[in-house]
C-alpha positions, 0 to 999 in steps of 0.5 A: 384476473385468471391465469388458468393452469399456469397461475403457479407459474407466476411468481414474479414481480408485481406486473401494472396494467393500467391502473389494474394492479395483479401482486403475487406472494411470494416473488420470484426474484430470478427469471426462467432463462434468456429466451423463455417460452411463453406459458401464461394465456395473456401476452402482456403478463410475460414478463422479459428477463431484466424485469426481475430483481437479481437479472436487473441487478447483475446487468447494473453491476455489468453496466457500472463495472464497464463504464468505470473500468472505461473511464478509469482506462483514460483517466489513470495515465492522467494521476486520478484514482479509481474514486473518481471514475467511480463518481463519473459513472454516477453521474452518468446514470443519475438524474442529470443525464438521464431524465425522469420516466424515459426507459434507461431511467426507469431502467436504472431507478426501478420501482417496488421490490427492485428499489430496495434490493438496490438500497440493500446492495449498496448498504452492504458494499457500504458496510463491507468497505468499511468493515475491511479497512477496520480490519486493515487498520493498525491500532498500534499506529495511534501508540506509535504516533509521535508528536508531530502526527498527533499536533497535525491530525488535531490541528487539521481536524479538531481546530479547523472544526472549532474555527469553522465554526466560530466562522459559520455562526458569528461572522458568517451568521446571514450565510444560507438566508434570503431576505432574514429568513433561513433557507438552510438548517444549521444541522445541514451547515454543522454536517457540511463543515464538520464532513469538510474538515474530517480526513478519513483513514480509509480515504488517505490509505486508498489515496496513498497507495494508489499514489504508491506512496504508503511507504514514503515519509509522508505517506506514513505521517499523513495516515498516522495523522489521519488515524489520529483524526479519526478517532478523534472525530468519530466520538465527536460525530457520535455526539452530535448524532445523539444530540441531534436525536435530543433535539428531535425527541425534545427531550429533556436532559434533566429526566433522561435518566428517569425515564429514557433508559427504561421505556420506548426507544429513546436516545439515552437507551440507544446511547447506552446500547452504544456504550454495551456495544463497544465493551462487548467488542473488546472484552469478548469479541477481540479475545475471541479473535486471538482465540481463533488465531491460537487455536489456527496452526502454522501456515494452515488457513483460518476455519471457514466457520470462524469467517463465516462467523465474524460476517454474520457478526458484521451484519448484525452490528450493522442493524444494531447501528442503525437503530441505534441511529448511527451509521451503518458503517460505525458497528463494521467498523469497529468489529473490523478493529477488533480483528487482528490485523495480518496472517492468519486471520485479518489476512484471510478474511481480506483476501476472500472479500477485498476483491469483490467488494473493490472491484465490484460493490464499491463501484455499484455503491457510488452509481446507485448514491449518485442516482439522485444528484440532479443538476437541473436543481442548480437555479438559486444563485443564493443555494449555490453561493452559500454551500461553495462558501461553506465548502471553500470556506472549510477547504482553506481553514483545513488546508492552512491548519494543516500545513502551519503546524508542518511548517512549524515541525520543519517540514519543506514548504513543498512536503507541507503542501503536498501533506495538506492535499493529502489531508484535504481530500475527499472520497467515499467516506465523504460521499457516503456521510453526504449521502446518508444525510440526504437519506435523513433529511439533514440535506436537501437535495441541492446541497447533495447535487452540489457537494457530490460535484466538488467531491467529484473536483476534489478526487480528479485534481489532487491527485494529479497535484500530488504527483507533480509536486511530490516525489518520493524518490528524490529523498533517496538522491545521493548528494554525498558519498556514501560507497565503500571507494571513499570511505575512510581507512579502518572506518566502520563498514555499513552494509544493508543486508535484505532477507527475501526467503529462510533460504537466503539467511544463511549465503547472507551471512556467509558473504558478511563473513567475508567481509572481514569483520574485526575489531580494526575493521567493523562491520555493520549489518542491518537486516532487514526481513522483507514480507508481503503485507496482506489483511492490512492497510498501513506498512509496518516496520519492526525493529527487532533491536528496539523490541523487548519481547515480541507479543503473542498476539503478532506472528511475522515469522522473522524468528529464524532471521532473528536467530541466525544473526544473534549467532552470527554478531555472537561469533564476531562479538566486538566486530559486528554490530547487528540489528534486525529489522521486519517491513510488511509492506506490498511488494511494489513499495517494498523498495521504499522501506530498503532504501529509506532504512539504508538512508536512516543509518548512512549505509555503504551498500546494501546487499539484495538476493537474486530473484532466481534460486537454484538445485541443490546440486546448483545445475537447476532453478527451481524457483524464479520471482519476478516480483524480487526482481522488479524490487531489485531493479528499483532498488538498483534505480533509487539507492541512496548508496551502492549496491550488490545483488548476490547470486547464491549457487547452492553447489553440494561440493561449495563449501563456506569460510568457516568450513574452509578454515577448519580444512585448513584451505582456502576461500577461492575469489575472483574479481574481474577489472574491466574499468568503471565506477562500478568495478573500482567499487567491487575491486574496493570490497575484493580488496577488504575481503583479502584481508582475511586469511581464509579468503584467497582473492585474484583480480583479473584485469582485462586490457586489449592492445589498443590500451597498451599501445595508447598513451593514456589521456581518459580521466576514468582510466587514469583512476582505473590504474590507480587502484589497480596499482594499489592492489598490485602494491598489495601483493607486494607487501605479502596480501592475499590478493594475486594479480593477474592481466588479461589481454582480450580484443573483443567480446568472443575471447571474454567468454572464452576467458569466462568459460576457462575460469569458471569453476576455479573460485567460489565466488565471482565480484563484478561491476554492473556497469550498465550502458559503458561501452568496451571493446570487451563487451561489445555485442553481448548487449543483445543476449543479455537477459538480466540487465540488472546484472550487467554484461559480465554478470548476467554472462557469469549466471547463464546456464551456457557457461555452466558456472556454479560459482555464486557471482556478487555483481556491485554498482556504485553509488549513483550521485546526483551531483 
């Protein structure tokens, strides 16, 4: 066939005319535009633009990326993870919807170079997946497992194989037969039960934080049980694979050394460029990781050749497990591990690529593995009933070995459920081995059809399960009191004390001083560096107290919180007790590891910094966090004991308790008694801190007329007078708390009462007291900015009233009974 002039111009796909076929080498994967001009003689050879590779390929990547953000829209309200809109749009473009030689099939399924590009593209998103969440993995989960994480991961994996498989093959020896003969392999039931019964790490992690429940107790055991697991059975997977290829190769153990390992490509020299693989990972390429980090300076970012460097690495040892026999996603995988987790280097090379590969890869991953499942296959009663007995089989045996030995550690039986469904469920990993299967031949196409559905069932239900059994907040409900107004004279007290930014370091423990630690009257202060966690998949947290020395190889950047608070329990030796603590953890769960800590060690009050941060001259804010502020309001709405959110006005003129002992003056703090829970709690703490005689403490008491002329019937104004009678009691015996009351009618002549004193004191203490009603707050709801400061709090930080004092607003503790 000619084509004239214009045969260069020609360099596209292969064009089928009848039985005429015309191929052209080399191809043009890319077309010439949108509306290009016609330059060839015969019509019929112009090809439109999707006909070419890259163009069909970027409108599938659209067309998936739409139909899973649809379905994702409608289905998240709902508990289900983005997975299971992923299987949705696959099914949708598969063979059970959209049939053979119809054009949007043809369209999806092309023929020729496209087919492989398809295959190349989700092999790769495939590997990339894999290679990120090793590089999230943190390998020290598996030195820090305790026993009850090793026992369930084992139980749950190991022992439900080692039953599944006692069941299969002597009880269940007929299943997968008709009529004596059988119709399934046992390598497709092995690869059934044994995918059945894993739990992959990344499946969980995903799971887990699409749930937001990586922080929770339970979400913490169930990824150390499933790093556990993992391990555990990716040697066992190995193992099979090479005997597998034993099988197939018919070759004989007894003289595979002999021959194997030096002639033809044989599974004894793959096994051993197996074994090469992994030595050369960790005794060359891991240490280069550290090197590259060594060589990386503070705070600036990774070279991008090293990056560049490592994903040509993952690629290569990508086909080096494939020839190897071996999943593409095992040498990835492994690499991933080698990377050190967390800034500078697994951060950097998370965030340049998680976004795509999430977001976009992944999705078309599922479409075009899914694009052969075919429900019009499912007319054997004997195929379907064997696999869902496989399947149902496997679900009961892993579900009741992983909840008995949970049971067994103590576990509530609703924790143990939640816990196995966790274990239980089944994503990408599990898709993808069923589909690599299919690939190999090891499944048939109706078992693939039929476990891709109950993947499908698994993801849409267990999640919303979760959700309704397990709440990770009810562990935080206070059923006993834990606040400063119930303590016991002279009692120890206990303060969680949350670091944000340096800046914070020093106001923390200028209020901490405050508090009046002595030998009488200790102080406990656990501190607890908050840090976003990035290139990583489980939360850390690090006790600074329990580690000896800190590694070379791990930088969080808590050295200067370290310090600061040494010198501080140094300077109250005998009075404060300190220890230190960092959580990487992502911002939306970050109120988990507060609260959970503050639980663990029974504190009175956790202490937060306000999310705004102020010039030095204290007139300004240079710098507003919404992400501290959403922290902070959870926090406020779970704490398991009191709170106090501390703005810091960083005045030039305000001074600090030591420096007003050493100007022989003194600490200037005012708290303000409007009535409630939340007051009497900072009038508690007002009243320890008077005992210091650097700190100089006025309680303004605000009461109407109303009050005064009324005979005093109300239970909560009952208690009201009572500490205030105590506190007057106190200036009588020769305190250093001055009394002062207040008469004010209406919201207006607070603020006035505000506006005079405001720049009287150093520090303001307030009750949130959100939702009470008072005649002297009345109608400041509407202008109220900041509800998790209260009225008076929020009145007291408003550049209106022009105060530069720092405020600590208080909320008591919220019981539950």
């Amino acid at each position: 066939m000619e084509f004239g002039d214009d045969r260069n111009l020609y360099l596209r796909d292969t064009w089928r005319d009848a039985n005429m076929i015309c191929g052209v080498v080399p191809i043009n994967p890319s077309s010439n535009g949108l509306w290009p001009s016609q330059k060839l003689p015969d019509p019929i050879a112009n090809i439109e633009f999707w006909n070419y590779m890259f163009p069909h390929v970027e409108i599938i990547f659209l067309i998936v990326t739409v139909l899973w953000q649809f379905f994702h829209f409608f289905l998240k309200p709902l508990g289900m993870t983005r997975f299971t809109s992923h299987m949705i749009t696959g099914i949708l473009l598969s063979k059970s919807f959209l049939k053979e030689n119809t054009p949007a099939r043809n369209f999806f399924s092309s023929e020729d170079n496209k087919e492989t590009l398809f295959g190349l593209v989700g092999a790769c998103s495939y590997m990339m997946f894999w290679f990120l969440m090793g590089v999230k993995m943190d390998l020290g989960l598996i030195r820090s497992t305790g026993r009850k994480a090793i026992a369930i991961g084992l139980s749950s994996v190991l022992l439900s194989i080692m039953v599944c498989a006692f069941i299969f093959f002597f009880i269940l020896r007929d299943l997968g037969t008709k009529k004596g003969e059988p119709i399934m392999d046992p390598f497709e039931i092995i690869l059934i039960y044994l995918i059945q019964c894993l739990s992959s790490f990344p499946v969980i992690g995903n799971l887990l934080f699409e749930l937001k429940l990586q922080n929770s107790e339970l979400g913490r055991l169930a990824m150390s049980s499933a790093v556990i697991s993992d391990f555990s059975t990716s040697i066992l997977s190995s193992v099979l694979v090479f005997l597998k290829a034993l099988k197939d190769e018919r070759t004989r153990l007894g003289s595979v050394f002999i021959g194997d390992v030096i002639v033809g490509n044989r599974p004894m020299k793959r096994a051993g460029t197996v074994m090469f693989f992994v030595l050369f990972v960790i005794y060359i390429f891991r240490p280069l990781m550290f090197f590259i980090v060594k060589r990386t300076p503070s705070g600036r970012p990774v070279n991008k050749f090293y990056i560049y460097a490592i994903i040509i690495l993952v690629f290569g040892s990508a086909i080096l497990a494939d020839w190897c026999q071996q999943n593409i996603f095992i040498g990835p995988f492994i690499l991933g591990l080698a990377v050190p987790h967390g800034p500078p280097l697994g951060s950097a090379v998370v965030q340049k690529f998680e976004s795509v590969v999430f977001g976009t890869l992944l999705p078309f991953f599922v479409a075009t593995s899914a694009e052969e499942l075919d429900t019009s296959i499912l007319k054997s009663w004997i195929d379907l009933k064997s696999i869902s007995i496989i399947v149902s089989i496997s679900f009961v045996v892993k579900f009741a070995l992983t909840t008995i030995p949970a049971f067994l550690y103590g576990m509530p039986i609703n924790d143990c459920i939640a816990l196995s469904l966790i274990m239980s469920f089944k994503g990408i990993f599990e898709f993808g081995g069923y589909g690599y299967g299919y690939q190999r031949g090891t499944i048939r196409p109706v078992t693939f059809t039929v476990l891709s559905l109950y993947i499908l069932v698994n993801s849409a239900i267990i999640p919303p399960i979760l959700r309704r059994i397990y709440d990770p907040s009810r562990m935080y409900a206070g059923y006993e009191k834990r606040n400063m107004l119930h303590m016991k004279p002279n009692s120890e007290l206990r303060i969680l004390s949350c670091i944000y930014r340096t800046d914070d370091i020093r106001p923390m423990i200028n209020l901490l001083e405050a508090t009046c630690p002595s030998r009488e009257n200790p102080v406990a202060t656990y501190v607890l560096h908050l840090m976003e966690l990035v290139g990583q998949a489980s939360p850390v947290l690090i006790s600074h107290r329990l580690q000896t020395r800190k590694s070379e190889n791990t930088s969080y950047n808590s050295e200067n919180v370290v310090l600061s608070f040494e010198q501080f329990h140094k300077d109250y030796f005998g009075s404060v007790f300190v220890s230190t603590y960092t959580a990487l953890s992502i911002p939306k769960m970050m109120h988990g590891d507060i609260c959970m800590l503050a639980l663990n060690n029974t504190t009175s009050l956790i202490i937060l910094p306000f999310h705004q941060t102020w010039s030095a001259d204290g007139s300004a804010i240079v710098s507003d966090s919404k992400m501290i502020r959403k922290l902070n309001k959870s926090v406020i709405d779970l704490s398991p004991c009191s709170v106090g959110i501390f703005v810091y006005r960083s005045n030039i003129g305000r001074r600090t308790i030591k420096e007003t002992a050493i100007n022989f003056s003194s600490y200037q703090v005012c708290m303000l008694f409007l009535g409630g829970k939340d007051d009497r709690e900072a009038l508690t703490l007002a009243r320890r801190m008077a005992r210091d005689p650097r700190i100089n403490v006025t309680v303004v008491s605000l009461v109407s007329s109303e009050q005064n002329s009324k005979q005093i019937t109300d239970w909560d104004r009952m208690l009201d007078l009572e500490l205030l009678r105590d506190a007057k009691s106190s200036v009588v015996a020769g305190g250093h708390i001055a009394f002062s009351e207040e008469v004010v009618n209406d919201a207006s002549q607070t603020s006035e009462l505000l506006k005079s004193i405001a720049n009287e004191y150093e520090l303001f203490i307030v009750g949130r007291e959100k939702g009470r009603k008072s005649v002297f707050t009345e109608g400041l709801e509407e202008w109220s900015e900041l509800e998790e400061l209260g009225i008076i709090g929020d009145l007291l930080t408003s550049q209106d009233l022009n105060c530069q004092a720092s405020v600590l607003v208080i909320q008591q503790q919220q019981q539950m009974i």
